[in-house]
C-alpha positions as CSV (number, residue, x, y, z in Angstrom):
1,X,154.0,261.0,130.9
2,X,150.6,261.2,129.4
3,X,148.8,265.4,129.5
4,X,146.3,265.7,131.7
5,X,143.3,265.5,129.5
6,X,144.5,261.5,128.2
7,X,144.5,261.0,131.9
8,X,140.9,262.3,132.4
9,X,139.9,260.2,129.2
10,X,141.7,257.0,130.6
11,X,139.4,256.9,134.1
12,X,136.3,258.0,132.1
13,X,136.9,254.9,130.0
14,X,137.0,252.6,133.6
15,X,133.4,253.3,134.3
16,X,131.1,250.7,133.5
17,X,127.2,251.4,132.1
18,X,124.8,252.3,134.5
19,X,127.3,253.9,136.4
20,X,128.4,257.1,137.1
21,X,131.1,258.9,138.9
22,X,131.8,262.6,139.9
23,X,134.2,265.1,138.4
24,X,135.8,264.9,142.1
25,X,135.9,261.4,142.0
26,X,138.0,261.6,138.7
27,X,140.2,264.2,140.2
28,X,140.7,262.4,143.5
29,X,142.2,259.6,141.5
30,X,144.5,262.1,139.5
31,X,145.2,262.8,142.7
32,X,144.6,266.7,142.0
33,X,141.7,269.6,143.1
34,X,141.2,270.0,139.8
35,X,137.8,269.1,139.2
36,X,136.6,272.3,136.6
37,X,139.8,271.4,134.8
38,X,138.1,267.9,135.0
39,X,134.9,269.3,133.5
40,X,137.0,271.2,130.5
41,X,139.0,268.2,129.5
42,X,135.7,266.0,128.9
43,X,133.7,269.2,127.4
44,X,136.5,268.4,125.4
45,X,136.4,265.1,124.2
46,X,136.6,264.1,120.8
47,X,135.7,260.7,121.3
48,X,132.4,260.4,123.3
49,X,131.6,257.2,122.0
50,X,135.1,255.8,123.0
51,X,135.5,257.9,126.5
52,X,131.9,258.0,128.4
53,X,131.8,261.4,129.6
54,X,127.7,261.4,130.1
55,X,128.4,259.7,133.0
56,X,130.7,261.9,134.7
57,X,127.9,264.2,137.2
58,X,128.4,266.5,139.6
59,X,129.0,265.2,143.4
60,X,125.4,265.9,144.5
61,X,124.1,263.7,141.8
62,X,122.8,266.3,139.4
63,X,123.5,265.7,136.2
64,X,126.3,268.9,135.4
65,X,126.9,269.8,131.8
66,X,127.2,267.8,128.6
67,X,128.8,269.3,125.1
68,X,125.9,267.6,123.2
69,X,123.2,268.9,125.7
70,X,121.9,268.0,129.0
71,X,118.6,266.2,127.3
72,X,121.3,264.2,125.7
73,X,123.0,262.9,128.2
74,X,120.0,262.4,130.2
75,X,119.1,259.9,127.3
76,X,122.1,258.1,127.4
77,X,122.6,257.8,130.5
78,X,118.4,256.4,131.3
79,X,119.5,254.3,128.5
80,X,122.2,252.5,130.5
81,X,119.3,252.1,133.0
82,X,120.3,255.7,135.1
83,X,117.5,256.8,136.2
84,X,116.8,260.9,137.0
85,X,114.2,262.9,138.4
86,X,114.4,266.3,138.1
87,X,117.9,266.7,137.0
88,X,119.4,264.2,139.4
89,X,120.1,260.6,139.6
90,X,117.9,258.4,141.5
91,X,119.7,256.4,144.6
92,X,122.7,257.8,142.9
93,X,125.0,256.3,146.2
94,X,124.5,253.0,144.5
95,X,124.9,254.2,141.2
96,X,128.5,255.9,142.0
97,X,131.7,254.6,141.3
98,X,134.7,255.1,143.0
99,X,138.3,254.5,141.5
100,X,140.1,252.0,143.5
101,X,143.2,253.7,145.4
């Protein structure tokens, strides 16, 4: 059975650009309340370019933390065609996605 951070990694890889989901969202799927354990793992992560943690946000659609820096991840995730106003993401209902039950 895979440890709880691979898991993490493994829905964090299913979203697609120009997407985000929620740490909730992620533990929903995991099927856990764990959503700050959520947050640790991908603080975590020692492949951001492989697992996509900038756009994991917080379930109000601000934008929540980033190892490399919120200005950071606010860059890579307008790259993906995100866009944010004032720390949140804009119509961020359309941008969500939701793991398939």
């Amino acid at each position: 059975m895979k440890d709880f951070a691979s898991r993490v990694y493994g829905l964090t890889k299913r979203v697609p650009r120009g997407k985000v989901t929620t740490y909730g969202e992620i533990a929903r799927a995991m099927r856990t309340k764990g959503c700050r354990a959520v947050g640790n793992a991908l603080h975590k992560n020692p492949t951001p370019v492989i697992v996509p943690c900038h756009r994991v946000v917080k379930s109000d659609g601000s934008i929540g933390g980033f190892a490399l820096g919120k200005r950071k991840k606010i860059k890579l995730l307008e790259k993906e065609r995100v866009k944010i106003r004032n720390g949140r993401i804009i119509n961020f209902e359309n941008k969500l996605f939701k793991f398939k039950r």
